[in-house]
VEXNUVO-865265 format. One line per 2 residues: number of its first residue (from 1); their letters; for each residue x, y, z of C-alpha. Coordinates in nm, 2 decimals. Layout:
% residues N
NUM) A) X,Y,Z; ...
This chain:
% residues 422
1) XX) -0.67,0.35,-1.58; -0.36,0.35,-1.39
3) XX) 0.00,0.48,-1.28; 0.31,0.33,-1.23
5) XX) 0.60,0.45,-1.02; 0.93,0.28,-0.93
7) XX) 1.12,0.42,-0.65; 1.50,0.43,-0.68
9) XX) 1.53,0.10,-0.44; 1.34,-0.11,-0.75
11) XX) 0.99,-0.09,-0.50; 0.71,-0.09,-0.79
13) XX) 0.41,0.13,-0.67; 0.07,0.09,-0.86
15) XX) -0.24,0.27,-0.84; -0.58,0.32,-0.99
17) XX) -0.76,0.62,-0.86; -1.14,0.54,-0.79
19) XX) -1.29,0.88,-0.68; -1.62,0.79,-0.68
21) XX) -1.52,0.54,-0.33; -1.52,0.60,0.02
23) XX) -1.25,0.32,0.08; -0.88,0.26,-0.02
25) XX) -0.73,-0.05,-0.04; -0.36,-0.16,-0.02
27) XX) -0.23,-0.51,-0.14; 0.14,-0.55,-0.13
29) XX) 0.27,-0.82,-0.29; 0.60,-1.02,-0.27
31) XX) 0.79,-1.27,-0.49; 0.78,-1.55,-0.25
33) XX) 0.54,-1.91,-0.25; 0.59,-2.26,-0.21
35) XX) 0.77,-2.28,-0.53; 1.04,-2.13,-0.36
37) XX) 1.13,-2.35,-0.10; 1.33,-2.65,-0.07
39) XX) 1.14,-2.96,-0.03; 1.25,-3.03,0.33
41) XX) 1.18,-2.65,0.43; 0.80,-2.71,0.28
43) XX) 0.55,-2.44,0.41; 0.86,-2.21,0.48
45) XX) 0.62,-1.89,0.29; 0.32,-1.95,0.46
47) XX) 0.49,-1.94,0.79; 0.62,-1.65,0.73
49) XX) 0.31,-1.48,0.61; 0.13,-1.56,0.92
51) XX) 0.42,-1.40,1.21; 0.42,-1.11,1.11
53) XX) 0.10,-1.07,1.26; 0.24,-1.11,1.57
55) XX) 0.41,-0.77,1.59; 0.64,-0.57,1.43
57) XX) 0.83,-0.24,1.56; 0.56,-0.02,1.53
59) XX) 0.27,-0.27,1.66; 0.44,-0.52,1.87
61) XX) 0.14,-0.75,1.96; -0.12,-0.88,1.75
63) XX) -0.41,-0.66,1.95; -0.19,-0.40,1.86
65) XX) -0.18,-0.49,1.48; -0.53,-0.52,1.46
67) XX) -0.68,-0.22,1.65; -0.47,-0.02,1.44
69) XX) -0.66,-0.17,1.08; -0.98,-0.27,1.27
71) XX) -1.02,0.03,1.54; -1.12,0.26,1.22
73) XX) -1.34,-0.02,1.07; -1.09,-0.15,0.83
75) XX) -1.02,-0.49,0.75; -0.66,-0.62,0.66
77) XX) -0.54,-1.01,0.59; -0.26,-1.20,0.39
79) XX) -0.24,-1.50,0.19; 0.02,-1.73,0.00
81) XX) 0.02,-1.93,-0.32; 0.30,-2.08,-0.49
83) XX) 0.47,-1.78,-0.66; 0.32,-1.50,-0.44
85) XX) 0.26,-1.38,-0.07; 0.03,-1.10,-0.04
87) XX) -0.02,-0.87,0.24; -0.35,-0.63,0.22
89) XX) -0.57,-0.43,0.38; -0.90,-0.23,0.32
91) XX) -0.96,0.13,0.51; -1.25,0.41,0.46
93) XX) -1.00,0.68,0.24; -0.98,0.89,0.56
95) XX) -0.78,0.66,0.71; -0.51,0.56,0.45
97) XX) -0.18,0.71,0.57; -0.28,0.55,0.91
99) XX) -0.31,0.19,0.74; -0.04,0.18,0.51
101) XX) 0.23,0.22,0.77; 0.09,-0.06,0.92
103) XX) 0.10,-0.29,0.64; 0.47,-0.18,0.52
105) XX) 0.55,-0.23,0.86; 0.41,-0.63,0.88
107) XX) 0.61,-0.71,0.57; 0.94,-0.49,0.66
109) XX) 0.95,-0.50,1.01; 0.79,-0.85,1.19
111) XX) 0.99,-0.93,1.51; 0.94,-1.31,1.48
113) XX) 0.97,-1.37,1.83; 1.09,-1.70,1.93
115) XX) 0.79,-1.80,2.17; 0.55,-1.64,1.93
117) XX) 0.66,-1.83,1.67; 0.64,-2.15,1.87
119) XX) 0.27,-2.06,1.95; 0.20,-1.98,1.59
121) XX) 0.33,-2.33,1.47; 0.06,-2.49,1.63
123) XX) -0.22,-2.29,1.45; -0.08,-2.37,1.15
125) XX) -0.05,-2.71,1.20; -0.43,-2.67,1.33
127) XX) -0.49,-2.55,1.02; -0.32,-2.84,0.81
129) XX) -0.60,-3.10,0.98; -0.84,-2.88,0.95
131) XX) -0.76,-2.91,0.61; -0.72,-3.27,0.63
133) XX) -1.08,-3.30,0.72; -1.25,-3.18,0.41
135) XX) -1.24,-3.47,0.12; -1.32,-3.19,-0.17
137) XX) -0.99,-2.99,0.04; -0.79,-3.33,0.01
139) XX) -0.93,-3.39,-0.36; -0.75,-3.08,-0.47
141) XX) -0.42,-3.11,-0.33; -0.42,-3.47,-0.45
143) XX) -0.50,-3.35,-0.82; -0.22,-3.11,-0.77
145) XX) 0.00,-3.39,-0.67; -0.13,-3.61,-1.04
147) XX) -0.04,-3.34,-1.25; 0.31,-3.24,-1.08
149) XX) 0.46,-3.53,-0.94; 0.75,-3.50,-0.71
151) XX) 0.79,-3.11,-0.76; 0.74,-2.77,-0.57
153) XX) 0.35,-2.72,-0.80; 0.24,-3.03,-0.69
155) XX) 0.30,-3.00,-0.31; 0.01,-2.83,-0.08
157) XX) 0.14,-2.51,-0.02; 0.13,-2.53,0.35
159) XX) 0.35,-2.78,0.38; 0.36,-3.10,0.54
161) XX) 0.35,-3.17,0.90; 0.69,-3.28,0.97
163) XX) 0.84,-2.97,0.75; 0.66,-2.73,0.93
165) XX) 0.81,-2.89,1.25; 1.10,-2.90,1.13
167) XX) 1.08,-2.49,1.04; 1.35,-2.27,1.24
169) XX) 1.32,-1.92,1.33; 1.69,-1.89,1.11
171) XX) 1.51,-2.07,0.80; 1.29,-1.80,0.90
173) XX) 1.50,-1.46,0.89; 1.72,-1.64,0.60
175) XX) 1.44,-1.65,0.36; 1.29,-1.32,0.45
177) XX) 1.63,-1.15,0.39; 1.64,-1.30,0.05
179) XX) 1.28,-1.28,-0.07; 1.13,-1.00,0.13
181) XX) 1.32,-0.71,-0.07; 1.17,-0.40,-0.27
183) XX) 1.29,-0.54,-0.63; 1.08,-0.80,-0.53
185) XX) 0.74,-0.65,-0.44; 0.49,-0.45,-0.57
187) XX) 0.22,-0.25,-0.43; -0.13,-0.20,-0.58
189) XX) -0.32,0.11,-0.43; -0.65,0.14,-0.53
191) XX) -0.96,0.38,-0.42; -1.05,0.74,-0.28
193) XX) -0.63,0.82,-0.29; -0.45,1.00,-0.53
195) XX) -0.10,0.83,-0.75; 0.10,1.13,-0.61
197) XX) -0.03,1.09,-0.23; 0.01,0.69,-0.24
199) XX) 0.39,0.71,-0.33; 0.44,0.98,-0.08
201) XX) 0.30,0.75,0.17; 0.53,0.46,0.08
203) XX) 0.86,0.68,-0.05; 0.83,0.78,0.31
205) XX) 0.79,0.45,0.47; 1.03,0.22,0.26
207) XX) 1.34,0.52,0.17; 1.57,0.26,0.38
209) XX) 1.47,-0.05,0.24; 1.76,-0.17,0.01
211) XX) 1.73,-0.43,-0.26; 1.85,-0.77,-0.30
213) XX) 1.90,-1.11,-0.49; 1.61,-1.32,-0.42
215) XX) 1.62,-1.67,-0.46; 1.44,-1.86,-0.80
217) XX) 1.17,-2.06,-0.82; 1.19,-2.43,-0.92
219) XX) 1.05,-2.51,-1.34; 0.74,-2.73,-1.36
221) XX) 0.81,-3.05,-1.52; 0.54,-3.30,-1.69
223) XX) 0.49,-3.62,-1.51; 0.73,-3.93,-1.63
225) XX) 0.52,-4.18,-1.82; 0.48,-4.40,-1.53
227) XX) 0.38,-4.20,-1.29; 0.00,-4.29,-1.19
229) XX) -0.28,-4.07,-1.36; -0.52,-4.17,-1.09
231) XX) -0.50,-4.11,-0.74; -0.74,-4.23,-0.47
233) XX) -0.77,-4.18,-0.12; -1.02,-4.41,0.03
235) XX) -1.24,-4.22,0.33; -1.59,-4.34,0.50
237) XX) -1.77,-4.06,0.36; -2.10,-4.03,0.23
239) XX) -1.99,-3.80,-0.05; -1.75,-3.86,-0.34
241) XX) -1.51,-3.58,-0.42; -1.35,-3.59,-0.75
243) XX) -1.11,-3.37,-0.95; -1.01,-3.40,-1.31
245) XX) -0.73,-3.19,-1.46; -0.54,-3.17,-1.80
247) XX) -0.22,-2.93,-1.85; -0.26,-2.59,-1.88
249) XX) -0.12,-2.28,-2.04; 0.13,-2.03,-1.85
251) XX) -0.02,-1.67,-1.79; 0.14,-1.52,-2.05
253) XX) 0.06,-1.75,-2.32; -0.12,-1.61,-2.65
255) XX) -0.41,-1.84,-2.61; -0.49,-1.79,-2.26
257) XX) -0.80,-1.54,-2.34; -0.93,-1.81,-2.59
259) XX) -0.89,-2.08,-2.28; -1.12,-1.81,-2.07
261) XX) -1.36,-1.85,-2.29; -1.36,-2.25,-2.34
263) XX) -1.34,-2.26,-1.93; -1.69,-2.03,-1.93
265) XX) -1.84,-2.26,-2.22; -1.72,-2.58,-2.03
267) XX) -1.78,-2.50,-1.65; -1.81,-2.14,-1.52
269) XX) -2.14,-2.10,-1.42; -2.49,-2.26,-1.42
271) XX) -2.55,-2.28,-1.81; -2.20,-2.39,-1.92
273) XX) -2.22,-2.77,-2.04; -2.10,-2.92,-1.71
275) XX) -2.36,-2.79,-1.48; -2.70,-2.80,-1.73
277) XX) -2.51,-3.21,-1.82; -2.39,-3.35,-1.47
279) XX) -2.70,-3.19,-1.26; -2.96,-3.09,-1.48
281) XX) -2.97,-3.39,-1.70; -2.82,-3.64,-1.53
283) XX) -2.87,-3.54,-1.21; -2.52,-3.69,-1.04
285) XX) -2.37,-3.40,-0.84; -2.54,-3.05,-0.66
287) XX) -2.27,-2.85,-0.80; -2.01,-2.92,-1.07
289) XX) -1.75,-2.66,-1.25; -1.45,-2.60,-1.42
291) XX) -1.12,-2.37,-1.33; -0.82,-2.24,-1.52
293) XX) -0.49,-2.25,-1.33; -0.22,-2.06,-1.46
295) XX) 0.13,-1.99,-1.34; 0.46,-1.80,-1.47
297) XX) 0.55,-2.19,-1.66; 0.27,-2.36,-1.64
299) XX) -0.08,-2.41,-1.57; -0.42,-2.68,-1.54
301) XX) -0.78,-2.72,-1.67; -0.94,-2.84,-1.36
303) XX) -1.27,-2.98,-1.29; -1.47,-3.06,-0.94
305) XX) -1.77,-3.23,-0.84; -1.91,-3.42,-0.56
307) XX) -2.13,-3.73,-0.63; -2.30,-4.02,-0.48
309) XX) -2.00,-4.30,-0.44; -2.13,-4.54,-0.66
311) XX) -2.23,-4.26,-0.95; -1.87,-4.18,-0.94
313) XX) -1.74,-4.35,-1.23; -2.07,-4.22,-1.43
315) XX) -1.95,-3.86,-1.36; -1.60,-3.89,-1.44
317) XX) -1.74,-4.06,-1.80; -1.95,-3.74,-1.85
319) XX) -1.70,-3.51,-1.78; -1.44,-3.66,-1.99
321) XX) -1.67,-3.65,-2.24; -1.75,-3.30,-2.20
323) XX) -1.42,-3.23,-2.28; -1.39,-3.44,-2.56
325) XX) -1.68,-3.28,-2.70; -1.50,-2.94,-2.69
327) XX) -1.33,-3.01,-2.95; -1.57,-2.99,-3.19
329) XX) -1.66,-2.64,-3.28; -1.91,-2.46,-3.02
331) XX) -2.17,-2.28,-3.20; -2.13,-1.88,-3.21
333) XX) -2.41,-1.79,-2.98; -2.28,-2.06,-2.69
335) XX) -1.93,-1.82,-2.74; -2.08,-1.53,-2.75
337) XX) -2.25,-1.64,-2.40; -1.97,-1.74,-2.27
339) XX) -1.79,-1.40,-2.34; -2.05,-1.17,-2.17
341) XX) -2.06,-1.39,-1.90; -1.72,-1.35,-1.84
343) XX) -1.70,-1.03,-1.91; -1.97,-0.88,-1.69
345) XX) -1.79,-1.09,-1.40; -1.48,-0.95,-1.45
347) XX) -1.60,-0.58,-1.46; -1.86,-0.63,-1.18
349) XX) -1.58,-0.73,-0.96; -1.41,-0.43,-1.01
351) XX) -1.63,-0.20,-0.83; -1.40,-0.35,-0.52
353) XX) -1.11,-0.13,-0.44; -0.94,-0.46,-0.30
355) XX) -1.01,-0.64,-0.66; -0.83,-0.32,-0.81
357) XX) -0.53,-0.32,-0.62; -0.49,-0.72,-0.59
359) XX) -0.51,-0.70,-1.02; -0.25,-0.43,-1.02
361) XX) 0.01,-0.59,-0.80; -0.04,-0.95,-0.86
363) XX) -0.01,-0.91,-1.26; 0.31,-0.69,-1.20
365) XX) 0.48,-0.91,-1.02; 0.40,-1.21,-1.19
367) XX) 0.38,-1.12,-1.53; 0.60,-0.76,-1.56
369) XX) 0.29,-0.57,-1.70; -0.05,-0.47,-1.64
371) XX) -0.36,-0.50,-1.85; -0.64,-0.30,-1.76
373) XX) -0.98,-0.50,-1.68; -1.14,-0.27,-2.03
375) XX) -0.83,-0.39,-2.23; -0.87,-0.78,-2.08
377) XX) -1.27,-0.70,-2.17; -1.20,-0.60,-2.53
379) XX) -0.98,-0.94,-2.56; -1.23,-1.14,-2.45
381) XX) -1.47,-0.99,-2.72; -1.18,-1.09,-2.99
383) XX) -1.24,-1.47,-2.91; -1.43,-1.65,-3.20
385) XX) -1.55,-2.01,-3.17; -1.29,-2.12,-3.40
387) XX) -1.03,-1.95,-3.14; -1.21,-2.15,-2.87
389) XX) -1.21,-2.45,-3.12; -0.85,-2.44,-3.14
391) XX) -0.73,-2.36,-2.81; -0.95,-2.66,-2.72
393) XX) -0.74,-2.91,-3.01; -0.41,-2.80,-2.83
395) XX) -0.55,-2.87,-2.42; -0.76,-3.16,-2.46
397) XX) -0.55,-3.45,-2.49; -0.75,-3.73,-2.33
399) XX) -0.47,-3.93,-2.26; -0.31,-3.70,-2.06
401) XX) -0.62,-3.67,-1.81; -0.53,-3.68,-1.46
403) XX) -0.78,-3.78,-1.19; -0.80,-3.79,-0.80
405) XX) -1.11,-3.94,-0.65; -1.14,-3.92,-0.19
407) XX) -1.44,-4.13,-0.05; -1.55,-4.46,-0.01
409) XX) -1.35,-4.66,-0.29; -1.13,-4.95,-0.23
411) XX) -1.02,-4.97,-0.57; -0.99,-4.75,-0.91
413) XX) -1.05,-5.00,-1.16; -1.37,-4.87,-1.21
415) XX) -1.29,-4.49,-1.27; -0.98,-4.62,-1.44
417) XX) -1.21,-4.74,-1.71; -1.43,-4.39,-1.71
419) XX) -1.13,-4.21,-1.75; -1.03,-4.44,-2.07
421) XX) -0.74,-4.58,-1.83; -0.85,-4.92,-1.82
């Protein structure tokens, strides 16, 4: 269960009360990501999310910031995606109006210094090759790249070296000012903390934040009919990475619960057909699985494997078979397997007061409600095999595979045939 409270500047305040903890955990939220920015200001979010860090006008170094979180054996961090930077951090329950200050104070109050910005810009570049140096890292933004050509969703959402360069500290303090407003963030409070205490804490803290316009984010778009369906980038390694990916469903879409379930039938977990297929049978890759994507317009089916170079072409053949094969109806007790599965994950994970409070603020920002993890629970149970049969008839359209291989290859005419390109 939980409670929902919007102050008077449009600041949404969720909580979930878990008495039973010792911890609380506070994961704020804000409409901003890589689908945001302008295709020359690339990276422009994640920037952001890392100088606050810095200081702010409470905490003005980053020792500061961090003795103040880890000095009482918390933990804190932030992250971006493409529609959403978050902010959190996790403290024992006796220490939660000393860590929430701290948090509302990293995303109202950074001081983006010009020098610490400077010295910042190189980590993040650091942390682009770094990046750069793992093929299955490079495998996924190229399959990102197949599916949204050209667009905000298919660029990696730390930009490109030369944007990041090019990043001012104004591109800086213009975007904040738009997107870093109260009508466009939410705050999940989870753990040993009442609903009535947690909006005390941040009424008091945010009373003179006003709210504002922020900017929108740019529609997906499918890929024009030339655009290539197979990417390759060729690499000396002794590992092939490879990525397949079909178009997905948007997170509010009816049949996103019956694509849960086809994702745990096809690839979540060690008996789903990709893993007891690729490595069991076949023995072609150590680990193989599928992921659903899904995004306020959009979304992907994605699968990943590594394999010996020259087994490549084998595995993307089994795996686009294994798709195919979906959609002929699964047997009852292979759905019924997949819905426990997924359902025991889902409610195992909430034991976390972090997992609590990341649920409550990322669905209510993204999607404008909240469904409980029992409520998510009893729609997974609903799924039938014929719901899984027909949610697989509407995804799995084999000629609109997408494919991105990184290793040893100097051509794809070979996984242009697996994939039914050739």
């Amino acid at each position: 269960m939980y409670r929902r409270t919007v102050l008077d500047n449009g600041l949404r305040v969720l909580t979930a009360e878990m008495p039973h903890t010792r911890s609380v955990s506070m994961f704020v939220s804000v409409g901003a990501g890589s689908r945001y920015e302008p295709p020359e200001l690339a990276g422009l979010s994640h920037f952001l999310e890392h100088l606050p860090f810095k200081g702010t006008r409470r905490w003005p170094t980053a020792l500061a910031i961090s003795e103040a979180v880890e000095g009482v054996g918390g933990m804190m961090n932030a992250a971006t995606d493409r529609e959403m930077t978050s902010f959190w951090c996790k403290v024992a329950s006796v220490y939660a109006d000393r860590a929430l200050p701290v948090i509302l104070d990293l995303v109202r109050h950074p001081l983006l210094d010009p020098v610490e910005m400077e010295k910042e810009r190189e980590v993040i570049l650091d942390e682009l090759r770094m990046t750069n140096d793992y093929p299955a890292e490079v495998c996924g933004l190229l399959i990102d790249r197949a599916l949204w050509p050209g667009q905000a969703m298919g660029r990696d959402v730390g930009g490109e070296p030369a944007t990041v360069a090019a990043i001012t500290l104004d591109d800086v303090r213009r975007y904040m000012e738009r997107q870093y407003r109260p009508n466009n963030t939410v705050i999940g409070i989870a753990g040993a903390l009442s609903h009535d205490d947690a909006v005390g804490l941040v009424a008091a803290a945010t009373a003179d934040w006003t709210p504002g316009e922020p900017l929108g984010w740019e529609p997906a778009s499918a890929p024009s009919a030339d655009a290539p369906a197979i990417l390759v980038e060729s690499r000396a390694t002794e590992d092939s990475s490879v990525c397949m990916a079909l178009p997905g469903l948007r997170l509010t879409d009816p049949d996103r619960y019956a694509a849960t379930v086809l994702n745990g039938v096809l690839g979540d977990g060690m008996s789903s057909r990709l893993f007891q297929n690729l490595r069991e049978n076949l023995g072609i890759t150590y680990d193989v699985h599928s992921a659903l994507s899904n995004y306020r317009d959009c979304g992907a089916l994605l699968v990943s494997c590594g394999t010996e170079p020259g087994r490549a072409p084998e595995a993307v053949a089994a795996i686009r078979q294994e798709l195919i094969n979906l959609r002929q109806p699964a047997p009852d007790a292979e759905v019924h397997k997949a819905r426990e599965y997924i359902k025991g994950r889902l409610l195992m994970r909430m034991e976390d007061s972090r997992a609590v409070a990341a649920w409550l603020s990322s669905q209510e920002l993204l999607m404008g409600e909240v469904a409980t993890p029992d409520e998510t629970a009893d729609c997974i149970d609903g799924i039938t095999s014929d719901d899984v049969g027909s949610v697989a008839e509407r995804l799995i359209e084999p000629e609109l595979l997408r494919l991105a291989v990184v290793g040893p290859h100097d051509d794809d005419e070979a996984l242009r045939g697996a994939l039914g390109n050739g």
